[in-house]
Biotite code that builds the C-alpha atoms (Angstrom):
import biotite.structure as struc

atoms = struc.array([
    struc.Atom([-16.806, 11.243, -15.230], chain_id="A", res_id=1, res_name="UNK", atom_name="CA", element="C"),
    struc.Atom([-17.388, 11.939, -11.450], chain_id="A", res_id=2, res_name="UNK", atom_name="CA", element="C"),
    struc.Atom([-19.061, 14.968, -10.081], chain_id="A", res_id=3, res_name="UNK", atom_name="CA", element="C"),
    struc.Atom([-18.018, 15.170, -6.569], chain_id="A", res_id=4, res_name="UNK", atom_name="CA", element="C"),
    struc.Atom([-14.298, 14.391, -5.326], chain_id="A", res_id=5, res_name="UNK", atom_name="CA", element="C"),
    struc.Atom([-12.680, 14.825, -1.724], chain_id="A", res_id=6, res_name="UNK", atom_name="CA", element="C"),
    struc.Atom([-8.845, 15.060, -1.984], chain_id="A", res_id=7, res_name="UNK", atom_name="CA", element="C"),
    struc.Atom([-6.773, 14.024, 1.360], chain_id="A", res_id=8, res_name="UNK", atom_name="CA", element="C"),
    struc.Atom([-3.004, 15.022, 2.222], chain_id="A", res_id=9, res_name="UNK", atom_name="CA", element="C"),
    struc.Atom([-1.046, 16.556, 4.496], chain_id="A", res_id=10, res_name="UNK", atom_name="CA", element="C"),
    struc.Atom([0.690, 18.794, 2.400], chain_id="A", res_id=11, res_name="UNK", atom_name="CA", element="C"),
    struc.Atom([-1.142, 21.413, 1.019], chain_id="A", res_id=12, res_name="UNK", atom_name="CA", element="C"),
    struc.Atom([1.135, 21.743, -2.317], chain_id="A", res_id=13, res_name="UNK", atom_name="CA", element="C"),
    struc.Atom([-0.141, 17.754, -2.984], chain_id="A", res_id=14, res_name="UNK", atom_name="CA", element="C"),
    struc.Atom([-3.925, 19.297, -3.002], chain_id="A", res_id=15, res_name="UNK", atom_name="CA", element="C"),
    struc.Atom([-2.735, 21.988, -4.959], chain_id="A", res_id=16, res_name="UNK", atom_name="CA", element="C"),
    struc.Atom([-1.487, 19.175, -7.487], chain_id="A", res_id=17, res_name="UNK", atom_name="CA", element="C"),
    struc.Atom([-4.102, 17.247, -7.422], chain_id="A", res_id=18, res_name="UNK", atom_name="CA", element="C"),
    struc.Atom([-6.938, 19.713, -7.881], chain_id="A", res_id=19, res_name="UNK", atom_name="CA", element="C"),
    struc.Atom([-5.241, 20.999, -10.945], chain_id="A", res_id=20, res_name="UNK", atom_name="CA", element="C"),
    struc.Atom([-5.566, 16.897, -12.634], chain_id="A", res_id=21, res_name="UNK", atom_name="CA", element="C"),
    struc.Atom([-9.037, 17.301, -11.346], chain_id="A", res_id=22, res_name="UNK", atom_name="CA", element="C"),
    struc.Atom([-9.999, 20.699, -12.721], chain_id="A", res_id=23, res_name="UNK", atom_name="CA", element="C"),
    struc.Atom([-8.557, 19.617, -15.958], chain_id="A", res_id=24, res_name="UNK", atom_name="CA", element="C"),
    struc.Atom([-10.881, 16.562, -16.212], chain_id="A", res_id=25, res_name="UNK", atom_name="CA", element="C"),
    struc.Atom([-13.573, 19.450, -15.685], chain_id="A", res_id=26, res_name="UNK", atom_name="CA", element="C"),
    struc.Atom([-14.988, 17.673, -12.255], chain_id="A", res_id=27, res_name="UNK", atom_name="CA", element="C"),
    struc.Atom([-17.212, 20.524, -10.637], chain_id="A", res_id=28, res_name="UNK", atom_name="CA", element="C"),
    struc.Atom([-17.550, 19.979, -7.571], chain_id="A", res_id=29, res_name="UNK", atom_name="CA", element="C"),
    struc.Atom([-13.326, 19.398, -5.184], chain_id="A", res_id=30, res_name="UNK", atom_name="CA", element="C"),
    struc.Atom([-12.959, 19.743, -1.730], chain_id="A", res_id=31, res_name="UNK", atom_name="CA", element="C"),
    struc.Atom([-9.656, 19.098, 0.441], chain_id="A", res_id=32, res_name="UNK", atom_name="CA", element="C"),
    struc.Atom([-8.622, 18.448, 3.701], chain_id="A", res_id=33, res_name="UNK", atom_name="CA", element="C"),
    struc.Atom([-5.291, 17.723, 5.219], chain_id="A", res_id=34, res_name="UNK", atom_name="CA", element="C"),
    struc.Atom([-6.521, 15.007, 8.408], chain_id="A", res_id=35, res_name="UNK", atom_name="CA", element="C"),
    struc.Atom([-7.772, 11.796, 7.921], chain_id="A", res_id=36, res_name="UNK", atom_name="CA", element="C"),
    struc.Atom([-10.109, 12.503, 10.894], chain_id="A", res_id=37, res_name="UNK", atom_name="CA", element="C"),
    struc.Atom([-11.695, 15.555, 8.401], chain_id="A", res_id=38, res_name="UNK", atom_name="CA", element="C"),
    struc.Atom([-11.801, 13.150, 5.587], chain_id="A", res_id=39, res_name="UNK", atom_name="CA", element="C"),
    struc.Atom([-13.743, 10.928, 7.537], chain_id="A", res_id=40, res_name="UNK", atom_name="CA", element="C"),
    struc.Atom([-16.436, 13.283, 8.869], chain_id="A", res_id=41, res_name="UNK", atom_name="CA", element="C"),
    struc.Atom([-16.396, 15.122, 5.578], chain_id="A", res_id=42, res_name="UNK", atom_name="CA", element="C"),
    struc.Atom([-17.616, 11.690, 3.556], chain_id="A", res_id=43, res_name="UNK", atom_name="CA", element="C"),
    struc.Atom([-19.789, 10.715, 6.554], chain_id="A", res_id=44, res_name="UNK", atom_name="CA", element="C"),
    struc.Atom([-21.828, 13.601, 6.206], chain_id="A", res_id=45, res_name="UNK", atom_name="CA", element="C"),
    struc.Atom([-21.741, 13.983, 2.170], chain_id="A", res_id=46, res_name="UNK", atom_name="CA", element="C"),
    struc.Atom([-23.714, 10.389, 2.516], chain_id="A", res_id=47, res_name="UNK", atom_name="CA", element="C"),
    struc.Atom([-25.936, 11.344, 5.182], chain_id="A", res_id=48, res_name="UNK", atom_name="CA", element="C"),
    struc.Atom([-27.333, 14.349, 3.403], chain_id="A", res_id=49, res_name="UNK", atom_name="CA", element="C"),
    struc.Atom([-27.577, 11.782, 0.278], chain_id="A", res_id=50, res_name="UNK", atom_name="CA", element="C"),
    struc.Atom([-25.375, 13.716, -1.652], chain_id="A", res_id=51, res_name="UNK", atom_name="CA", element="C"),
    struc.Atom([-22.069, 11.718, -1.643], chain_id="A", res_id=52, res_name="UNK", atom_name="CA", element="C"),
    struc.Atom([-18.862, 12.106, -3.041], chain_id="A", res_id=53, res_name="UNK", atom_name="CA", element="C"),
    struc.Atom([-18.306, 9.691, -6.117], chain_id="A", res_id=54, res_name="UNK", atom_name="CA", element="C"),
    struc.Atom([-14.457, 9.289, -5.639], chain_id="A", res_id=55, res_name="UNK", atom_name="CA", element="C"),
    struc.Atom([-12.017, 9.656, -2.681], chain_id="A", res_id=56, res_name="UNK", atom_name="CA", element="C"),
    struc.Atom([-8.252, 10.639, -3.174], chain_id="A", res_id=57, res_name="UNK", atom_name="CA", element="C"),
    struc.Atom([-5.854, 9.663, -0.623], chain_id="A", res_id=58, res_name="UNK", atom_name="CA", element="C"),
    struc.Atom([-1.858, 9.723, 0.646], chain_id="A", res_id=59, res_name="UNK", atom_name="CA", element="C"),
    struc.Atom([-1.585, 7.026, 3.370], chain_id="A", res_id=60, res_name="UNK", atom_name="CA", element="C"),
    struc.Atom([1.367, 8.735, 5.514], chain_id="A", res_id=61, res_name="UNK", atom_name="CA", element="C"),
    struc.Atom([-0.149, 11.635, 7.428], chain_id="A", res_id=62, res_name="UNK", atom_name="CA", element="C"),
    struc.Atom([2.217, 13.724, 9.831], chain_id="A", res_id=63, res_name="UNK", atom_name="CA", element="C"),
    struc.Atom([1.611, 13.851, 13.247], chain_id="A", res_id=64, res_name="UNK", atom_name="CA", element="C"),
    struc.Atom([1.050, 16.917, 14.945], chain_id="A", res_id=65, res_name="UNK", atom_name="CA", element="C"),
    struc.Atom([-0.465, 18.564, 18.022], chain_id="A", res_id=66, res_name="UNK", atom_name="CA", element="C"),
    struc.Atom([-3.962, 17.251, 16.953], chain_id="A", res_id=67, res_name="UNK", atom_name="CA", element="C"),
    struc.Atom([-5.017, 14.188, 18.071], chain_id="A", res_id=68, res_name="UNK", atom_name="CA", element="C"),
    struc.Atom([-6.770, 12.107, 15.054], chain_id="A", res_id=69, res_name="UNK", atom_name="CA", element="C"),
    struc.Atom([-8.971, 9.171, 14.914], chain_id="A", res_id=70, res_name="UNK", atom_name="CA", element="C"),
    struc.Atom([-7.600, 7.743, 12.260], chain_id="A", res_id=71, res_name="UNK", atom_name="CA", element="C"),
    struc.Atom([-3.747, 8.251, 11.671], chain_id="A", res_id=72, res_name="UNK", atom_name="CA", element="C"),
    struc.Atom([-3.165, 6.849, 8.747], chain_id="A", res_id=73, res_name="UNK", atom_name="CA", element="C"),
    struc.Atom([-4.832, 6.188, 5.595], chain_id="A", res_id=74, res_name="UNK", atom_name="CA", element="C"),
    struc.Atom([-4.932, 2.738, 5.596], chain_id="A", res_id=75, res_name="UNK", atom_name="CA", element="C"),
    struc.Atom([-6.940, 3.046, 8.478], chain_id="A", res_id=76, res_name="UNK", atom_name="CA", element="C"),
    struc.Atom([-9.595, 5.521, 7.068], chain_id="A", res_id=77, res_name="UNK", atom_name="CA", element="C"),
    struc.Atom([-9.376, 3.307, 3.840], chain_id="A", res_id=78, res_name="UNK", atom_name="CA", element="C"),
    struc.Atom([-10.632, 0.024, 5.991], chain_id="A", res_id=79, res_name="UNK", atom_name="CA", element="C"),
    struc.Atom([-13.192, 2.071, 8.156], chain_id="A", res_id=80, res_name="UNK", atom_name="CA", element="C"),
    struc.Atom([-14.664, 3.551, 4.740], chain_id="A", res_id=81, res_name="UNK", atom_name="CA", element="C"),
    struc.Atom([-14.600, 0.164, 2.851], chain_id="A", res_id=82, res_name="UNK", atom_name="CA", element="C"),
    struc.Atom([-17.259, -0.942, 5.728], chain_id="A", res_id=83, res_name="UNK", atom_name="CA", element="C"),
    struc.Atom([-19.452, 1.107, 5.247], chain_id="A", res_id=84, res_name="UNK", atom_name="CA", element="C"),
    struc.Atom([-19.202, 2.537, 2.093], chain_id="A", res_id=85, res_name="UNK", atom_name="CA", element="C"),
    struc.Atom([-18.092, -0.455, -0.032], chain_id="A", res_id=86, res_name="UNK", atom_name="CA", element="C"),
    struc.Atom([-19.204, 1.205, -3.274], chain_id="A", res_id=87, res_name="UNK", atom_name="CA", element="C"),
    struc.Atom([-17.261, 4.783, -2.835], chain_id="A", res_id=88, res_name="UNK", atom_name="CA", element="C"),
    struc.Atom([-14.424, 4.393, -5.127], chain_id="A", res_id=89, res_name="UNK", atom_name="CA", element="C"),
    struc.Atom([-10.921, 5.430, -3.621], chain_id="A", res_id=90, res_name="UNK", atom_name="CA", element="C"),
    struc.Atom([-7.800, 6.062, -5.168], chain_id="A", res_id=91, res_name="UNK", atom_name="CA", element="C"),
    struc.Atom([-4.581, 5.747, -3.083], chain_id="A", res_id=92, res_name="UNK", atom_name="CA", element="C"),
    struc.Atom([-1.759, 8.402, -4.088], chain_id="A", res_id=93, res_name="UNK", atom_name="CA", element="C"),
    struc.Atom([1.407, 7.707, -1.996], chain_id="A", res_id=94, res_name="UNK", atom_name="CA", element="C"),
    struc.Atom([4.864, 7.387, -2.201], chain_id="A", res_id=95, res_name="UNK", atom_name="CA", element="C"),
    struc.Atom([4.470, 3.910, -0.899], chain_id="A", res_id=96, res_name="UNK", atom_name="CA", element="C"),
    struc.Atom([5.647, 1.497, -3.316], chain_id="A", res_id=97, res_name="UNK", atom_name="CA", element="C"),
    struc.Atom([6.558, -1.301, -1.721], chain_id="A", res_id=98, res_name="UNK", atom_name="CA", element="C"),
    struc.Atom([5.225, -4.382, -3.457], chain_id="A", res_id=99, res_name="UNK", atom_name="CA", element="C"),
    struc.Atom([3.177, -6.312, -0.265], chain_id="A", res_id=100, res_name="UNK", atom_name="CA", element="C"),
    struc.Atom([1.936, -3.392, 0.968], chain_id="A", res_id=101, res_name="UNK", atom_name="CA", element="C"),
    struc.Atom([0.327, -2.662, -1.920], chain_id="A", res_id=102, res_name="UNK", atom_name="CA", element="C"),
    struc.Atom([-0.596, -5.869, -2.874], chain_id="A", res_id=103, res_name="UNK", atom_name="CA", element="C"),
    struc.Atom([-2.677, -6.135, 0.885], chain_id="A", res_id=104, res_name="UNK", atom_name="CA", element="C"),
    struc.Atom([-4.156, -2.961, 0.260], chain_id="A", res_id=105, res_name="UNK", atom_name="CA", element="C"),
    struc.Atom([-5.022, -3.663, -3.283], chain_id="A", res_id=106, res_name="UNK", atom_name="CA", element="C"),
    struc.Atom([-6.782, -7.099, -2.364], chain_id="A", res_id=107, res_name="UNK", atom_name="CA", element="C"),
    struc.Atom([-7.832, -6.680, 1.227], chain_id="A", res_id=108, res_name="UNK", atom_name="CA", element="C"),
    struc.Atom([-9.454, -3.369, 0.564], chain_id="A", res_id=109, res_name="UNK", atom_name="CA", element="C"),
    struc.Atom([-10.344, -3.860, -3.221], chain_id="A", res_id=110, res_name="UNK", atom_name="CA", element="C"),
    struc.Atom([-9.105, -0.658, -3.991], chain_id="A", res_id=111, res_name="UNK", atom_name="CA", element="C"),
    struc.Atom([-9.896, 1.521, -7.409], chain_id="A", res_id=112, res_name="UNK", atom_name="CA", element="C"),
    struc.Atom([-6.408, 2.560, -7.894], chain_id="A", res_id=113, res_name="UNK", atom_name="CA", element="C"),
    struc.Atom([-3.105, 2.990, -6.532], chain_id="A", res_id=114, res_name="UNK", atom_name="CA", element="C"),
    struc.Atom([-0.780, 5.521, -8.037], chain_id="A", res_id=115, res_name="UNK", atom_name="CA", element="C"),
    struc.Atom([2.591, 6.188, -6.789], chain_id="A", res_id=116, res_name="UNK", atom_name="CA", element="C"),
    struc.Atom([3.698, 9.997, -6.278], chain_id="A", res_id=117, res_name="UNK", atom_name="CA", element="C"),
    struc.Atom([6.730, 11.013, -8.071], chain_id="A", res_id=118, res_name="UNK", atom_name="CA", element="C"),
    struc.Atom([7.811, 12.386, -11.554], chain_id="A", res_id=119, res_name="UNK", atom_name="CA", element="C"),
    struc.Atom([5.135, 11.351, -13.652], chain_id="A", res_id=120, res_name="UNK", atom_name="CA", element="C"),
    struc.Atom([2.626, 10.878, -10.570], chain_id="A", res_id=121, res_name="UNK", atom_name="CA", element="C"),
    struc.Atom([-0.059, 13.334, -11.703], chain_id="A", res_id=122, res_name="UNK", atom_name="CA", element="C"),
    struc.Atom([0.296, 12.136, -15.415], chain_id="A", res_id=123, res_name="UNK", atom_name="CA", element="C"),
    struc.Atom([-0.598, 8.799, -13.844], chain_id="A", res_id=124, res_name="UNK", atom_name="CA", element="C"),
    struc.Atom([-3.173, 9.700, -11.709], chain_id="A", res_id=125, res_name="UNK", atom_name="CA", element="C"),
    struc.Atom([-5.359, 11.679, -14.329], chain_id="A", res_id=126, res_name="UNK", atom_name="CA", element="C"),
    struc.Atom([-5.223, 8.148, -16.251], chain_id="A", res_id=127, res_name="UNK", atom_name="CA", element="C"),
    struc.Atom([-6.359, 6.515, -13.074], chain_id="A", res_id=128, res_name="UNK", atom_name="CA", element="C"),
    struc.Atom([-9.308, 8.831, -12.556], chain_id="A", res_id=129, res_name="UNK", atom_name="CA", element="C"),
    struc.Atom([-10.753, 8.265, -15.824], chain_id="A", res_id=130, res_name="UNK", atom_name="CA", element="C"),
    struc.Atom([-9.732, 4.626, -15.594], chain_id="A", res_id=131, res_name="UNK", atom_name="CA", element="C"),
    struc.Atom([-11.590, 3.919, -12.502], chain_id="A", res_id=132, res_name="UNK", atom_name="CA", element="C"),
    struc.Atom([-14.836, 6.323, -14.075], chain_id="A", res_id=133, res_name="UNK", atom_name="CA", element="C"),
    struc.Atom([-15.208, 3.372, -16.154], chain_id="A", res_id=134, res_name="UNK", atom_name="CA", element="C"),
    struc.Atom([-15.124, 1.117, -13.508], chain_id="A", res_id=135, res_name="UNK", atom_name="CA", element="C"),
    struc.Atom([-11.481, -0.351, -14.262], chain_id="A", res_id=136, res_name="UNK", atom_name="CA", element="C"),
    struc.Atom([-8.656, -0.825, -11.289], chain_id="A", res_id=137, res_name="UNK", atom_name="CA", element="C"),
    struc.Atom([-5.707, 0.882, -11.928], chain_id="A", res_id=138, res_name="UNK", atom_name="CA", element="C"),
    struc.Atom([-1.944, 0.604, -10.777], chain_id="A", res_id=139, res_name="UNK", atom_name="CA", element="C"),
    struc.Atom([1.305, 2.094, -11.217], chain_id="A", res_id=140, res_name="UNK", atom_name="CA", element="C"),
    struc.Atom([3.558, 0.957, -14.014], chain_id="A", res_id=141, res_name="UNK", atom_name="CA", element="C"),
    struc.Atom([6.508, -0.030, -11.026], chain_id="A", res_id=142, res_name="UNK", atom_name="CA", element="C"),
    struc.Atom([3.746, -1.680, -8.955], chain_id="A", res_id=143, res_name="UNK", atom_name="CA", element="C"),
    struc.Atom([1.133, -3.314, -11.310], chain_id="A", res_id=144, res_name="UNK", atom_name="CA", element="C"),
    struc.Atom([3.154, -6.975, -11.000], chain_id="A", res_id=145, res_name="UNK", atom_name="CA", element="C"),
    struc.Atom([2.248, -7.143, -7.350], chain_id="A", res_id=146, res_name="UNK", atom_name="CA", element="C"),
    struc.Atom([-1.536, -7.760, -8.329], chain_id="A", res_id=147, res_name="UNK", atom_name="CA", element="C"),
    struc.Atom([-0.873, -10.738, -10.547], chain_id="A", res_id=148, res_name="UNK", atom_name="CA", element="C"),
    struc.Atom([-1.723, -13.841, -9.399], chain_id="A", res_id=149, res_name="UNK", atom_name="CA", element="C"),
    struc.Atom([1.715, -15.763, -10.126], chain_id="A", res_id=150, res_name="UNK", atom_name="CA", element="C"),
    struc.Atom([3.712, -13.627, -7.540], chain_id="A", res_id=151, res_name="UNK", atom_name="CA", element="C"),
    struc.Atom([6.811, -14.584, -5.332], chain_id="A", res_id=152, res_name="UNK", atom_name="CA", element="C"),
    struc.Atom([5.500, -12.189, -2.809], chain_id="A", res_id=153, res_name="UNK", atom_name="CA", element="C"),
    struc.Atom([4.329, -14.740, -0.385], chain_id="A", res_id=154, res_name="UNK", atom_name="CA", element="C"),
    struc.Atom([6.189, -16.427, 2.118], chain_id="A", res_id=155, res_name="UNK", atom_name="CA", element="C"),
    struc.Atom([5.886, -17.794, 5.504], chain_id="A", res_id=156, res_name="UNK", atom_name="CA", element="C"),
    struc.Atom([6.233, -16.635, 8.716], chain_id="A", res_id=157, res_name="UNK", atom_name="CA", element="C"),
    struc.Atom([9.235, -19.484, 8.825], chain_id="A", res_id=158, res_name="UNK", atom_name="CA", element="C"),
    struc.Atom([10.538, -17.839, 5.879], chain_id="A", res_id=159, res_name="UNK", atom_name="CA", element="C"),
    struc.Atom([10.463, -14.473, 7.717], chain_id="A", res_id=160, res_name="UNK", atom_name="CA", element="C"),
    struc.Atom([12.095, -15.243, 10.571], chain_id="A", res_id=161, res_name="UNK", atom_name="CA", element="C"),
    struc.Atom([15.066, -17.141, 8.838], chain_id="A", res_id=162, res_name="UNK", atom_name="CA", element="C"),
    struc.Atom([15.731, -14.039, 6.776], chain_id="A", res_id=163, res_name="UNK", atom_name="CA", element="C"),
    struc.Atom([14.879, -11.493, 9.780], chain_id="A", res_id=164, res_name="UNK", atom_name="CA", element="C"),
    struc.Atom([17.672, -13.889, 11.506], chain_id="A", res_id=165, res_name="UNK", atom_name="CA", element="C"),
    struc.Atom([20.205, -13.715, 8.539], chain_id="A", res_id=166, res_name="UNK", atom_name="CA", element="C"),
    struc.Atom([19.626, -9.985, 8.042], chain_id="A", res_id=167, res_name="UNK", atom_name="CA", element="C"),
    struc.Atom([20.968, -9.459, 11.573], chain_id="A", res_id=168, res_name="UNK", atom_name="CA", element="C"),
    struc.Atom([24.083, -11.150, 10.630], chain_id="A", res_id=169, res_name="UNK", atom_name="CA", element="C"),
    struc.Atom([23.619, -14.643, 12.355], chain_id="A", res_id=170, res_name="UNK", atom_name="CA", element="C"),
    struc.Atom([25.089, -18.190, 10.932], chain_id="A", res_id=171, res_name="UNK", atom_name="CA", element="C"),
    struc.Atom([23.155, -21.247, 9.408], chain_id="A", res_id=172, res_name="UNK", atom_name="CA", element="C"),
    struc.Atom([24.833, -22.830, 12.649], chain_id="A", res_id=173, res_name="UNK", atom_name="CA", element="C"),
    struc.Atom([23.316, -19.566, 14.735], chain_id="A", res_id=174, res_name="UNK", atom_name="CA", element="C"),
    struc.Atom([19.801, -19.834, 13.502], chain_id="A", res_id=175, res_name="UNK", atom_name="CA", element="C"),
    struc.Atom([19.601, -23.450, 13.474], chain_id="A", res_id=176, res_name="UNK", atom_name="CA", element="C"),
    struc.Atom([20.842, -23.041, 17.766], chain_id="A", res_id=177, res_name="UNK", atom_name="CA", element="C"),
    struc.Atom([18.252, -20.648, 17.938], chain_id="A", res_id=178, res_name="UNK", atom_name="CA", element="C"),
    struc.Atom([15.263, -22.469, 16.001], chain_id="A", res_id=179, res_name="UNK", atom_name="CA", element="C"),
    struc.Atom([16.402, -25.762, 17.940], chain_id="A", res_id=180, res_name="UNK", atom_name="CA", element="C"),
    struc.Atom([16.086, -23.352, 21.790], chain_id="A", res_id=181, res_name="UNK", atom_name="CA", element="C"),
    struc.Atom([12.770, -21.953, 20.606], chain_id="A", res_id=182, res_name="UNK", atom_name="CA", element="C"),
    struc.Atom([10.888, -25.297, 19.179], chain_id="A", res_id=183, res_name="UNK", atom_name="CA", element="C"),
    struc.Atom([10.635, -23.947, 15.594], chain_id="A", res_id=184, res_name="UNK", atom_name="CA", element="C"),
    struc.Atom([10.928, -26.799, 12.849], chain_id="A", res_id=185, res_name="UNK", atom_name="CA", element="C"),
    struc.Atom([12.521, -27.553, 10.737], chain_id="A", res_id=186, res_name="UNK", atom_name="CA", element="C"),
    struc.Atom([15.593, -26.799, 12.266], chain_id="A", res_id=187, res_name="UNK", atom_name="CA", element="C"),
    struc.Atom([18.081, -28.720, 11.470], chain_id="A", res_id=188, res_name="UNK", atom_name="CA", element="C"),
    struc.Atom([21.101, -27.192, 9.141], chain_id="A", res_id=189, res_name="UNK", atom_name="CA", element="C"),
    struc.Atom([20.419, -28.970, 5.719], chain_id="A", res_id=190, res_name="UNK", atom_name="CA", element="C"),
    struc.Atom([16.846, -27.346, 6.233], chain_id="A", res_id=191, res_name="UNK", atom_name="CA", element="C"),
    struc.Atom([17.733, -24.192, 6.739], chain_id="A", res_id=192, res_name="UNK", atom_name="CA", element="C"),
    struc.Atom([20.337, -24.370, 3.947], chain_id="A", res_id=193, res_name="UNK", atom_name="CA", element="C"),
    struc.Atom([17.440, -25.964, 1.816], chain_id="A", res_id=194, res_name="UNK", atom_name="CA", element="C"),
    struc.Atom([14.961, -23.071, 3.031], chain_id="A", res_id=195, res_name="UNK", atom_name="CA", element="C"),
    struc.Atom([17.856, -20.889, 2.131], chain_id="A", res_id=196, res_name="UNK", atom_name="CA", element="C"),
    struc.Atom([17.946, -22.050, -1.455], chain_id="A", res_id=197, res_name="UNK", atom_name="CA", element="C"),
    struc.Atom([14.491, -21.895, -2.421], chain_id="A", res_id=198, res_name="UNK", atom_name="CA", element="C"),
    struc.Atom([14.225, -18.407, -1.552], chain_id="A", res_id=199, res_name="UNK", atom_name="CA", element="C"),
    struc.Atom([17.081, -17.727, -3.243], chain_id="A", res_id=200, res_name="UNK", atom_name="CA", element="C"),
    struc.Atom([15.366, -19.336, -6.138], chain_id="A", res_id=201, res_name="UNK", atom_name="CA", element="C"),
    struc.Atom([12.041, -17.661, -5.498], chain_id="A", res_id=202, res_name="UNK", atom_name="CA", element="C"),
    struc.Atom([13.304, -13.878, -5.223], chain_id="A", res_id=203, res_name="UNK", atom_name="CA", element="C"),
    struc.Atom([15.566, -14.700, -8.077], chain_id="A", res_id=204, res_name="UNK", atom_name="CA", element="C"),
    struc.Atom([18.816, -13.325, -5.552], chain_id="A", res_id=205, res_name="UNK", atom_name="CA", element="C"),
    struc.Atom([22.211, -14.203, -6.507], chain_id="A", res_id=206, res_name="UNK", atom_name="CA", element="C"),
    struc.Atom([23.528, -14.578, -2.749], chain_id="A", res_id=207, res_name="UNK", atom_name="CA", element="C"),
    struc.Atom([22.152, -13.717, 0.675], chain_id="A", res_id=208, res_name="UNK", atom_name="CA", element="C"),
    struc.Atom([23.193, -10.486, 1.047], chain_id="A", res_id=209, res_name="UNK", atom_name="CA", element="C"),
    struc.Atom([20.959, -9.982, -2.305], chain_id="A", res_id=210, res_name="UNK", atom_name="CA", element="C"),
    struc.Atom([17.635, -12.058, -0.961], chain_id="A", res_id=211, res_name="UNK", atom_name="CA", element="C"),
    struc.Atom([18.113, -9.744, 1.991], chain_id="A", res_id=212, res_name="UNK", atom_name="CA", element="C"),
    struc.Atom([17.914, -6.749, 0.380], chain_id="A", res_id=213, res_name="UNK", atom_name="CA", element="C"),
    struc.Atom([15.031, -7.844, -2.352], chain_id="A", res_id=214, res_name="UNK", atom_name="CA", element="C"),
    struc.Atom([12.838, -9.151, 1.084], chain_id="A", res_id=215, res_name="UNK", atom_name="CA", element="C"),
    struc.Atom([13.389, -6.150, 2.664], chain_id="A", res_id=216, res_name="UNK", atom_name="CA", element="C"),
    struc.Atom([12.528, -3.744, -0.572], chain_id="A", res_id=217, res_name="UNK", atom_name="CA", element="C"),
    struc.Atom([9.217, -5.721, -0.731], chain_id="A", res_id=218, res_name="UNK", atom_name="CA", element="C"),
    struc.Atom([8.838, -4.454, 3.064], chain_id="A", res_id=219, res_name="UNK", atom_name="CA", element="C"),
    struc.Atom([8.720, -8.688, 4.036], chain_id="A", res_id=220, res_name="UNK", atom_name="CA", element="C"),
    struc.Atom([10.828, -7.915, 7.074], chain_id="A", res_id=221, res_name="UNK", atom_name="CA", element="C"),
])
């Protein structure tokens, strides 16, 4: 089990929270901060002295207030820390859920864990600390599916911009006008209509109005 943990959120209450799943996993040695900035220089110097942290606990919204940070966000910190500390483990503990986001973070970052705050959040994140002590990734229940390989998660940026375009109410007959003005093929109707179809196939949507709203839950547009 790890020795040495650094919590990071903005609300106090959250550290609160978390140090209690921590205590209770008898970990001896929790610090907090509430800026990513403190995080940063916190870790920084925990490796310079040689006596790092083992595991970093994270939100990735931080408010922002009369300070001015570095790093305002945790995504950030996460990519400046996966530089150059590959090997510190780092769990994410956010109310983001939405599925690409944490699929990008989960991949591009390799990332320990990622548990999502709510009802059973510290339930979940006590089994992700032990998980990722034995060297095992760990995910939310509502978000593990994003991390499998067969995943209707990507599209491209064509893709994007037809449903961006439909989600503001435009026509087939609008788009294609629009898609013809700015060079962007295919453009024709039938190919936006086919487009249309296959990602109405893909997100498993019963209409538009329902591949709209499942593209923009996955935070695609």
């Amino acid at each position: 089990m790890f020795q040495k943990v650094l919590i990071s959120d903005d609300l106090g209450s959250i550290n609160i929270g978390v140090t209690s799943v921590l205590e209770s996993l008898s970990i001896p040695r929790i610090d907090k901060v509430q800026y990513c900035d403190d995080a940063y220089l916190k870790l920084k110097a925990a490796f310079n002295n040689q006596e790092p942290y083992d595991l970093f606990i994270t939100d990735l919204s931080f408010e922002i207030d009369h300070r001015s940070q570095q790093f305002t966000s945790g995504d950030l910190l996460i990519e400046k820390l996966k530089l150059e500390h590959p090997n510190l483990k780092i769990i994410v503990f956010s109310v983001e859920d939405r599925l690409l986001k944490v699929r990008s973070l989960m991949k591009d970052y390799h990332l320990d864990g990622y548990v999502c705050k709510g009802r059973k959040g510290m339930m979940e994140l006590r089994e992700a600390i032990k998980s990722v002590s034995r060297n095992k990734q760990y995910a939310s229940r509502q978000i593990r599916h994003a991390l499998g390989d067969k995943t209707n998660l990507e599209i491209d940026e064509y893709d994007i911009q037809l449903v961006k375009h439909l989600s503001n109410g435009l026509t087939q007959d609008e788009i294609s006008a629009i898609f013809k003005e700015n060079n962007t093929s295919p453009n024709s109707l039938s190919s936006i209509e086919k487009h249309l179809n296959k990602l109405r196939i893909q997100f498993k949507a019963n209409n538009a109005i329902h591949l709209i709203a499942i593209v923009k839950d996955l935070g695609l547009i």
